[in-house]
N, C-alpha and C positions, 0 to 999 in steps of 0.2 A: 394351505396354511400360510398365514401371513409372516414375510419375515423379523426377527425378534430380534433385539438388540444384543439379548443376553446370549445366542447363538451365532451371532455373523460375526464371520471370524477377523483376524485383525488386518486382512492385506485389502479386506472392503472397505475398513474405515481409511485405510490409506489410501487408496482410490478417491475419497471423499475430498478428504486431506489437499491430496495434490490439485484435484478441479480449486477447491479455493485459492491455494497460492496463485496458480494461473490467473482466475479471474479478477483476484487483485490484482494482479497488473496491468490485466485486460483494463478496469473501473480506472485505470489511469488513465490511458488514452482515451475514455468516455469524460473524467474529472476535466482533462484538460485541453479538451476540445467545445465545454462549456464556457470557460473562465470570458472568452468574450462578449457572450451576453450574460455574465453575471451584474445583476442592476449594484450598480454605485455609484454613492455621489462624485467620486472621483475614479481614474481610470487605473486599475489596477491589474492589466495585463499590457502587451506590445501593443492590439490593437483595443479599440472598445466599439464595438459592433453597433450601427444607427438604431438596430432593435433589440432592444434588450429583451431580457425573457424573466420572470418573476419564476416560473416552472423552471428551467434551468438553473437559476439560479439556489431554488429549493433544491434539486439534483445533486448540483455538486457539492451542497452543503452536507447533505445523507450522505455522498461516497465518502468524502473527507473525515467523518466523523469515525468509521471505523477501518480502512481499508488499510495502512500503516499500519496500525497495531496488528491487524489482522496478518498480514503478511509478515509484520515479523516475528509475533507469535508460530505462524506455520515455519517460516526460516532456523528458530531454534529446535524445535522439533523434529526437521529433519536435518540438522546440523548434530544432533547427538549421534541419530541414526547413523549417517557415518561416519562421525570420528567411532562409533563402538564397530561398524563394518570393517571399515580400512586401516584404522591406526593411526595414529598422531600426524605420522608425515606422511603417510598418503592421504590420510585428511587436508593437512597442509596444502601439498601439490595439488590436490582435488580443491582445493578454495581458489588457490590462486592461479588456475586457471579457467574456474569459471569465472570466477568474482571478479580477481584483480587483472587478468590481461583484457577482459572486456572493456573494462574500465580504462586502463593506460592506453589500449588502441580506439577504441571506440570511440572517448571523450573528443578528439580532434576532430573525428572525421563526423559525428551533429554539430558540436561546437561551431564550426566552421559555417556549412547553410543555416544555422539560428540565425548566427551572427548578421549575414547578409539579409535576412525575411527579416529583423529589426530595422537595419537600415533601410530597406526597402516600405516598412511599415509607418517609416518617420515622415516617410511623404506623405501620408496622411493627414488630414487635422486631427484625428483621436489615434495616432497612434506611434509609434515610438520606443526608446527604452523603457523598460517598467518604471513607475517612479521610487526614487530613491535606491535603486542598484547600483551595486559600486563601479564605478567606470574604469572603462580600458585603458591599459593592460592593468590587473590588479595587483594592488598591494599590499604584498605575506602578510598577514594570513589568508587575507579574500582571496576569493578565488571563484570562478564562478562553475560551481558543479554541474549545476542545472538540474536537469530529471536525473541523472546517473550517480546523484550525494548517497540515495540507498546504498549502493554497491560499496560505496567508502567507509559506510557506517557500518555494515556487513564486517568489514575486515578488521576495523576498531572493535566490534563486539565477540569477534572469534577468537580476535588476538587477549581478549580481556576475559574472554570465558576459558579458553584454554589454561593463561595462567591463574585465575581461581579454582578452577579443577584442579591442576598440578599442586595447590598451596591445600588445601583440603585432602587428598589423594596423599601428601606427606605428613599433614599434621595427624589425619585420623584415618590411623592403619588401622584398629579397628572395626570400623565402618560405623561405629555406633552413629555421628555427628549424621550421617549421611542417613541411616534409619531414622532418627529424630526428626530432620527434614522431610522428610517422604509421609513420614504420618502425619505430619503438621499439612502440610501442602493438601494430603486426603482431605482431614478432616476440613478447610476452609475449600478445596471443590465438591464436598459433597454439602456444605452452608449455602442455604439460597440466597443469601447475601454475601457472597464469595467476590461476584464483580465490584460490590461497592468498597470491599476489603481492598482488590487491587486498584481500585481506583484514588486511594488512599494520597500513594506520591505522586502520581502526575497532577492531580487536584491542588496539593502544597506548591509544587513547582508553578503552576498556573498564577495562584494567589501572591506571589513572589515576584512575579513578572510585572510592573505597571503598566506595560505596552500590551498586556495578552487581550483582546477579545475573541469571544469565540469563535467567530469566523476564520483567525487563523490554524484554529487546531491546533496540533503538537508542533512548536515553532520546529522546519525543517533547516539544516545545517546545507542551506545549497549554494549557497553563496562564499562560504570561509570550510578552511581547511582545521578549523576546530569545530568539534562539534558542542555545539552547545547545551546546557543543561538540562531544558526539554526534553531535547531529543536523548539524551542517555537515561533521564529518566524515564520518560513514556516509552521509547521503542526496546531501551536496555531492559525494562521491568517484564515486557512480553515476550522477549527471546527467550530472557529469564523461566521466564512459565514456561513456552514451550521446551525447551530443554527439559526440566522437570517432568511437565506431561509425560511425556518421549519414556520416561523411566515408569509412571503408571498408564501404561494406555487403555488399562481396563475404566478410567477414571470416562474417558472421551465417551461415553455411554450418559453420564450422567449429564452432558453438554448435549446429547441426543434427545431425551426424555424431559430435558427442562427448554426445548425451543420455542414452544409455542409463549410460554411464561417469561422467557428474555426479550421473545419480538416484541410483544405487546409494551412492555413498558420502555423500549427501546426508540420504539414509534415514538412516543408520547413524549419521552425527554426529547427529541431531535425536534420536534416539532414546535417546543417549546421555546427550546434552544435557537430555533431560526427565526422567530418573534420579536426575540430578544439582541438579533443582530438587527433588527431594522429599525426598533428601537435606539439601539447604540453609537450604530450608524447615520441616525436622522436619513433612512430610505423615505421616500415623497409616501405616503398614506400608509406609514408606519404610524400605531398609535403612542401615543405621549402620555409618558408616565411619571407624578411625580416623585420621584426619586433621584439620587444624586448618579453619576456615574459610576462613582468608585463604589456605589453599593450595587449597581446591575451587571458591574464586572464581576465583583462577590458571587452573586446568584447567578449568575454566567456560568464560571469556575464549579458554582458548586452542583451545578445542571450537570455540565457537561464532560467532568473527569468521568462519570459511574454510566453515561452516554456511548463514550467510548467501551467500556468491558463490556455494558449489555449489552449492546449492540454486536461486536464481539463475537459474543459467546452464543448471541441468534446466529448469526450467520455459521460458525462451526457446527452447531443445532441442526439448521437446516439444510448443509452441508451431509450432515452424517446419515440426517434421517431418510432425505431423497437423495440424494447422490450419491450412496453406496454400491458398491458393484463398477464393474470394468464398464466405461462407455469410449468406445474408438475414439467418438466425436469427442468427447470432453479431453477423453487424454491426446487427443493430435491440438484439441486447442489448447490444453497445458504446456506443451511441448514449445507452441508456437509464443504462448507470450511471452516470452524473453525476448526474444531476438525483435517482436514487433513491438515492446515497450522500448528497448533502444533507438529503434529509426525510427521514432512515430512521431517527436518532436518537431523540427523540420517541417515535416509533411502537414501536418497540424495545422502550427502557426502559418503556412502558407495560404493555406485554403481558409483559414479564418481571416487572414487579407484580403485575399479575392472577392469573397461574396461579402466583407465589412459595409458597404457602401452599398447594395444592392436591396430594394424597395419590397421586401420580402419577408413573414414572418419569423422569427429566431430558429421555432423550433425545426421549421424547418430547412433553415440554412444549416440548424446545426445538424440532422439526419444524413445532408448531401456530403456535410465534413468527415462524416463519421464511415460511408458508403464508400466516398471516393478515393479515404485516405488506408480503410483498412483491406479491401479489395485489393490493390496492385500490393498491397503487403505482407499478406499472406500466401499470393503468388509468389512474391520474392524467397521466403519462409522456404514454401517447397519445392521451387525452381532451384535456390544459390545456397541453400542451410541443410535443408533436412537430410541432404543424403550425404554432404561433404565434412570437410574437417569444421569448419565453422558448427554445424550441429553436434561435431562430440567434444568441441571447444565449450558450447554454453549449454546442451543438454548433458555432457559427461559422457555421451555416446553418438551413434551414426544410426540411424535411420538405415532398416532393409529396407529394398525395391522388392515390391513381389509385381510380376506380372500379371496382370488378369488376363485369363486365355481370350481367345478371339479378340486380339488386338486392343483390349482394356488397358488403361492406365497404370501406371506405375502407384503404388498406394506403399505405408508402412503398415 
């Protein structure tokens, strides 16, 4: 008998659940080991690679469209899950020791070799500081976060869901405020047009930006120690949901049963939506349309907010439908992306220096970046993390050693 949605129980949809968070951050180090053959008329990484790649290019355009929301949607989700397990201040102490001392220790120790594979990259003719980043040492508020702004944005949004819960929690002791909520939230995830519902405010915030085109997605706060509008709305909007989900998880069923009908039109904006940046960009045999700008920014925005949810809500889809049930593999590579989304930066940008210069197709320089950077990586992972305090620092736990008899490996 085939298994049913309406019977699998809830620690297999959480199984699902956590492959995604993982893999988002995994599609980081895939997003960002693209950016150097991403084709543009100008150079918009440290280096910009002799071969640009049109497929890469389309690649990180698809990761970037949903992989943030996605991720932080799963972040609120299991951000409920334990503040209801542990309590306020063990919740607390459980955030800021994954979240925040990662963050305070870690930020120096990539910061540091970025820094130097920039300077190193300036001896290039295409390569260099990004353009227009603020220069060293920065000035309050700048600040240069880099890949590690999530983590910051993390603490902003806990410290801002907690005191909304606390203000809610005292104003409605009867709980009615909070039942009213809860059916409102059903009735618009059981609406098939539910994502173009939540797509509602990041779409306004987009149309309000005059600098937004699509290709940056939800402007990310990496740069300055405020975060910016975008990003509290677009990434605050999806905590938001998933916190809520978290309270229906019987609801993650109907995100199961509607994937094949979120992928399909998810495809088709994103595809749409990348047309539309080469258009706006003036990319070389991008076609020409006459239209003014401010109006295929318009149609930009209004593509690409409801891009994001359905896209989204395919990937938790497809997430719930095949990835249900415990898999070793998925959860040791859950486990691992954290620790390998922190050091991957670095390693990254170095090997996109390396081969920048070299007489060779993009895609694949970009396969050798992706082999040679996440290989010693994941060796690190289970060599220096998985069994020591750094793995119950960023997983919340240690890793057992089991032995395999006759002289097998040490595995968890």
């Amino acid at each position: 008998m085939s298994r049913s949605t309406a019977i699998a129980p809830a620690s297999e949809r959480l199984h699902a659940l956590d492959a995604v968070r993982g893999f988002a951050l995994l599609l980081g180090i895939v997003l960002h080991a693209t950016l150097s053959f991403v084709p543009a008329p100008t150079r918009i990484w440290i280096i910009q690679d002799t071969h640009q790649s049109l497929a890469l290019g389309l690649l990180f355009f698809v990761i970037h469209v949903f992989r943030m929301t996605t991720f932080f949607l799963m972040a609120g989700f299991f951000a409920r899950m334990s503040f209801h397990r542990r309590g306020i201040w063990g919740f607390v102490t459980d955030r800021l020791q994954r979240i925040g001392l990662p963050l305070v220790v870690g930020w120096p120790i990539v910061f540091t070799p970025m820094a130097l594979v920039v300077i190193w990259a300036a001896g290039f003719p295409n390569g260099g500081p990004i353009p227009g980043a603020p220069r060293w040492p920065p000035v309050l508020p700048n600040f240069p976060l880099t890949h590690l702004w999530f983590l910051y944005v993390l603490l902003e949004l806990y410290v801002a869901m907690l005191l909304l819960r606390g203000a809610i929690v005292w104003l409605d002791v009867s709980g009615t405020l909070r039942t009213v909520v809860d059916r409102l939230f059903a009735q618009i995830m059981r609406n098939p047009l539910a994502p173009l519902v939540l797509a509602i405010p990041i779409g306004i915030a987009f149309c309000l930006d005059q600098r937004w085109i699509n290709v940056m997605g939800v402007r990310t706060p990496d740069q300055s120690l405020v975060t910016n509008l975008q990003a509290w709305v677009g990434f605050g909007t999806a905590f938001g949901f998933g916190w809520l989900l978290h309270r229906q998880t019987d609801l993650l069923r109907i995100l199961e049963r509607r994937w094949l009908w979120n992928l399909l039109p998810a495809l088709g904006l994103i595809l749409i939506s990348f047309v539309l940046v080469g258009v706006m960009m003036s990319v070389p045999g991008a076609p020409k349309l006459p239209v003014s700008f401010a109006t295929l920014r318009l149609v930009s925005a209004i593509l690409y907010a409801p891009a994001i949810w359905i896209s989204t809500f395919a990937v938790l889809g497809l997430a719930l439908r095949f990835m249900s049930g415990f898999s070793p593999t998925r959860r040791y590579l859950a486990d691992a992306s954290y620790w390998l989304y922190l050091i991957h930066m670095p390693i990254v940008m170095a090997l996109q220096v390396v081969l920048s210069q070299l007489d060779w197709p993009g895609p694949i320089k970009f396969a050798i970046i992706l082999v040679v950077a996440i290989l010693p990586m994941l060796a690190s992972y289970h060599l220096l993390v998985r069994f020591t305090f750094i793995g119950a620092v960023l997983n919340g736990r240690r890793a057992e050693k089991r032995v395999l008899p006759r002289g097998g490996i040490a595995t968890a």
